[in-house]
VOGU-3710 file (C-alpha; in Angstrom, 3 decimals, decimal comma):
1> xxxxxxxxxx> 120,593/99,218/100,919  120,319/101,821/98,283  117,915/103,999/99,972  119,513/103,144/103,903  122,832/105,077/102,197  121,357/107,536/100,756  119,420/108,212/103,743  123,034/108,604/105,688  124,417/110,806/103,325  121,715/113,274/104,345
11> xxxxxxxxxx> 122,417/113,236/107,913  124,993/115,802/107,854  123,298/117,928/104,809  120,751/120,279/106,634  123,564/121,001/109,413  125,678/121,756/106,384  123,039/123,859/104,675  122,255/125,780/108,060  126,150/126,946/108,487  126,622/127,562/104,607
21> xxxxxxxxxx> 123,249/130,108/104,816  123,625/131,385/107,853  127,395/131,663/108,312  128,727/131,950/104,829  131,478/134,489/105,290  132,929/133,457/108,355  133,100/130,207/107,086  134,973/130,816/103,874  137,690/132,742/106,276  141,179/131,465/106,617
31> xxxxxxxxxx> 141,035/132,546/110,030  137,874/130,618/111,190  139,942/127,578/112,123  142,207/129,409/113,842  139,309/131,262/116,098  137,582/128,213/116,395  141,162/126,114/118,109  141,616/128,995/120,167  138,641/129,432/121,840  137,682/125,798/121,746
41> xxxxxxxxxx> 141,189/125,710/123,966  140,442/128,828/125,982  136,694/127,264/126,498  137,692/123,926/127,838  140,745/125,385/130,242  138,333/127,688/131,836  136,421/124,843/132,312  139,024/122,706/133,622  140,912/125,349/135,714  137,190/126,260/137,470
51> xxxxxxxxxx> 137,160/122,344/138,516  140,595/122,584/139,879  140,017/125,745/141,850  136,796/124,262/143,595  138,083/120,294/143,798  140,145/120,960/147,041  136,259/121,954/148,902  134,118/119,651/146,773  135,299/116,068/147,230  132,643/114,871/144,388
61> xxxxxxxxxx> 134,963/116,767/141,852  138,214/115,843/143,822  137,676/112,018/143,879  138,107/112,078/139,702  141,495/114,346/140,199  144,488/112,050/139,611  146,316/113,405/141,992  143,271/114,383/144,993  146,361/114,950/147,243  148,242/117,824/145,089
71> xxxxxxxxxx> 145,685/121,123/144,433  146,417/123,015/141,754  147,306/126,490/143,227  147,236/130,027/141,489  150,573/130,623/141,239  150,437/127,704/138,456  147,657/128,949/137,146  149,239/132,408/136,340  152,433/131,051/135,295  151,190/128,695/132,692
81> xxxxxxxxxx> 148,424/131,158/131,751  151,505/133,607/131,017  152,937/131,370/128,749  149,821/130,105/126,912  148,841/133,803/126,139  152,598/135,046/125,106  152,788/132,012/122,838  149,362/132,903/121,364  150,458/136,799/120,483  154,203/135,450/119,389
91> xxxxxxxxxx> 153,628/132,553/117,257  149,779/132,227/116,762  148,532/135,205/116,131  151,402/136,157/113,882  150,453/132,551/112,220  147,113/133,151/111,649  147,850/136,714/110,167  149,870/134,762/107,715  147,188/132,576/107,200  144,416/135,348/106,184
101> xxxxxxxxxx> 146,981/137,129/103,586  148,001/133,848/101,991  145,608/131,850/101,985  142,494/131,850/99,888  139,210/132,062/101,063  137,854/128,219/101,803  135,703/126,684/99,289  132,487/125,411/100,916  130,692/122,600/98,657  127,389/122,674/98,111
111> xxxxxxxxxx> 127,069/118,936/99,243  128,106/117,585/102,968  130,258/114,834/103,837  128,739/111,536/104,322  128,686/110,479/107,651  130,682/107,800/106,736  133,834/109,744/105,261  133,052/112,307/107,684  134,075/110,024/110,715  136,765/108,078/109,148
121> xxxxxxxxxx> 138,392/111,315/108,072  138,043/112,287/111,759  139,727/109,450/112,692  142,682/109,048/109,493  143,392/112,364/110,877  143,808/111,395/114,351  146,094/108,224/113,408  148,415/110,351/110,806  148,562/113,559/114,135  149,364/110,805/116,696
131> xxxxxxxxxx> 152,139/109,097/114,601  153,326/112,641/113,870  153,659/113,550/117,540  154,524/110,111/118,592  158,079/110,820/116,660  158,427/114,109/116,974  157,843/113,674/121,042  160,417/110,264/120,751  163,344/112,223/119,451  162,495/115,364/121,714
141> xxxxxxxxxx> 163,219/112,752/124,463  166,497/110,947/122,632  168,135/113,540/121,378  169,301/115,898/124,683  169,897/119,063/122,878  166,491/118,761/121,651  164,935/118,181/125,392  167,125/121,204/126,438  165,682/123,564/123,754  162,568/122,634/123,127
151> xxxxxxxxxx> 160,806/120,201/125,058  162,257/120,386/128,708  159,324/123,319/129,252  156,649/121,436/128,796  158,446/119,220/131,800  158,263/121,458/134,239  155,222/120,154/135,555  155,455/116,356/136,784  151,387/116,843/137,508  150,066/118,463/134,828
161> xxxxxxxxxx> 146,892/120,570/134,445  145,015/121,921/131,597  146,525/125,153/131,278  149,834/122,966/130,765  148,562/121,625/127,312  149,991/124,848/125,197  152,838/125,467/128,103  155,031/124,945/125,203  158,004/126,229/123,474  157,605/127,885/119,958
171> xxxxxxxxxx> 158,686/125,210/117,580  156,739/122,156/119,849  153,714/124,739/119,242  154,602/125,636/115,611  154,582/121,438/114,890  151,723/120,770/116,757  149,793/123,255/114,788  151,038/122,641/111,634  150,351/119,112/111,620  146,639/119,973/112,538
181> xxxxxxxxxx> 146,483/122,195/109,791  148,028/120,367/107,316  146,856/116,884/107,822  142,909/117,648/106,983  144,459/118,727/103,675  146,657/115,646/102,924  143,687/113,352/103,695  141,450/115,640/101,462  138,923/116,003/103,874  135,836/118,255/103,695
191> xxxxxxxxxx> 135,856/121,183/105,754  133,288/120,388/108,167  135,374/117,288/108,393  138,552/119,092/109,092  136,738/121,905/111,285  135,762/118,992/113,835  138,390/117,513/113,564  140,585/120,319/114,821  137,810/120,821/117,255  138,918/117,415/118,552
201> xxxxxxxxxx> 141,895/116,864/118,426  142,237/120,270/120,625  139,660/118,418/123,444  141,721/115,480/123,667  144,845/117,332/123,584  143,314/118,978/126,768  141,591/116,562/128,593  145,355/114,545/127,867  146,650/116,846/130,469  143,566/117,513/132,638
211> xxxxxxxxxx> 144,779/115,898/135,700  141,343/113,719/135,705  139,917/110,099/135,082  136,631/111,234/134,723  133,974/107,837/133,519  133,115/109,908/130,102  136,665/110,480/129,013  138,016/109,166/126,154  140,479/106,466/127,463  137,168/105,126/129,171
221> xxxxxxxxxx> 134,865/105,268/126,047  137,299/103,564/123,679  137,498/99,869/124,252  140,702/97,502/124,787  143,027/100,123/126,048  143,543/101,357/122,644  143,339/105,095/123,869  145,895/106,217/126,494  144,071/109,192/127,652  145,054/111,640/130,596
231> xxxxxxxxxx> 146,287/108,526/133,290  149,070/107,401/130,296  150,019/110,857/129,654  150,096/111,932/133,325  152,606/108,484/133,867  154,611/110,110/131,285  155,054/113,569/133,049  155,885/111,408/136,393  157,673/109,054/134,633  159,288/110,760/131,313
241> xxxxxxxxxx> 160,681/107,328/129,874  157,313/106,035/129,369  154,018/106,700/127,280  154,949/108,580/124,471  152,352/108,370/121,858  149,659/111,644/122,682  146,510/109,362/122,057  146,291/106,073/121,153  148,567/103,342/122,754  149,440/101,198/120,124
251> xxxxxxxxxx> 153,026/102,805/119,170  153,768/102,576/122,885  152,622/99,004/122,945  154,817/97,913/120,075  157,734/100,149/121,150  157,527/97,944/124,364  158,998/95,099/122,137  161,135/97,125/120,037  162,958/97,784/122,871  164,260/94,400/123,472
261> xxxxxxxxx> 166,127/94,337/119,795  167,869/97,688/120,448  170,962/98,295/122,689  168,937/100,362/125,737  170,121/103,954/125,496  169,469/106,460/128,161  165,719/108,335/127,882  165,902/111,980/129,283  163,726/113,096/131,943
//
């Protein structure tokens, strides 16, 4: 037993070791996880986007689209695109200039997570971001003036699309990010730990809004309906009143039966 745990502590170390030799500097930078979220979210839209643009002409792409009936045209493409790139130069990159002056370098340990602590702090981070959200997104639905200011954007789209995952205003960005930044930290995570789990949380984020029901995404993977995925969240851009929770369903589930305790009150579009 002994040996079988020791064994999986290694299984991360020579990864660990490889990055720490090889890519010590870059590493240690406050702005590493910033250039790794951005063009892990550049990355995947391109991706996406390409599979929009060729779906109307290639039915064995189109049959996964959630909506095979409704292309995706360029003129949402550039408009969304606008937006994604004015929030990056507005709010991110100022963000992650802030970053680089005040924060230190990152410590890198000599030793690497287990694999253990690294996938449960994967996933203690995903739980504490979706809860996060999952309020945040609540009262940006309750409260109107909130919806007005800072939410109603993101609405704009009742079919949404990749590129419509940062079509955001500055504070729903701002919270988003900060929350992905902060939460590694509150869950003391290792770095590696926190650097994939940023990765992550940015690919589900994505695929959330990719328009597609694809049989390796994530609400398919994860057993007993305990992942929404891109179907819930899509329901909730058709259907605003609905599916509020980013990832997992079960604050939806149990809001479900909340609901019949409270006086209803109206939910905004």
């Amino acid at each position: 037993s002994n040996l079988a745990h020791h064994h999986q502590d290694l299984v991360l170390q020579p990864i660990w070791d490889y990055l720490r030799q090889n890519y010590h500097d870059l590493l240690r930078s406050p702005l590493f996880p910033v250039v790794l979220s951005v063009t892990t979210y550049f990355l995947l839209v391109a991706l996406y986007t390409v599979l929009d643009l060729l779906a109307p002409n290639w039915p064995c792409i189109n049959r996964y689209r959630l909506h095979p009936d409704r292309p995706i045209t360029w003129p949402n493409i550039w408009t969304t695109l606008g937006v994604t790139i004015y929030n990056h130069l507005l709010y991110i990159f100022p963000a992650a200039v802030a970053q680089w002056l005040w924060r230190p370098p990152t410590p890198l340990p000599p030793e690497a997570p287990t694999l253990f602590s690294f996938f449960l702090g994967i996933l203690g981070c995903m739980v504490v971001f979706d809860f996060q959200y999952y309020l945040w997104h609540l009262l940006h639905h309750r409260v109107a003036w909130l919806y007005r200011t800072f939410h109603a954007i993101h609405h704009q789209y009742n079919q949404p699309f990749s590129l419509v995952t940062q079509y955001l205003s500055g504070w729903e960005l701002f919270s988003v990010g900060f929350w992905a930044t902060v939460d590694p930290i509150l869950l003391q995570c290792h770095c590696l730990t926190a650097w994939s789990f940023m990765v992550f949380n940015v690919y589900v984020s994505t695929e959330d809004h990719c328009g597609y029901d694809f049989p390796w995404a994530t609400h398919n993977l994860v057993p007993f309906g305990l992942w929404g995925g891109a179907p819930k969240h899509d329901a909730h851009h058709q259907r605003p009143g609905t599916n509020f929770a980013p990832f997992f369903s079960h604050w939806d589930w149990l809001g479900k039966y909340k609901i019949k305790f409270k006086k209803p009150f109206e939910i905004l579009p």
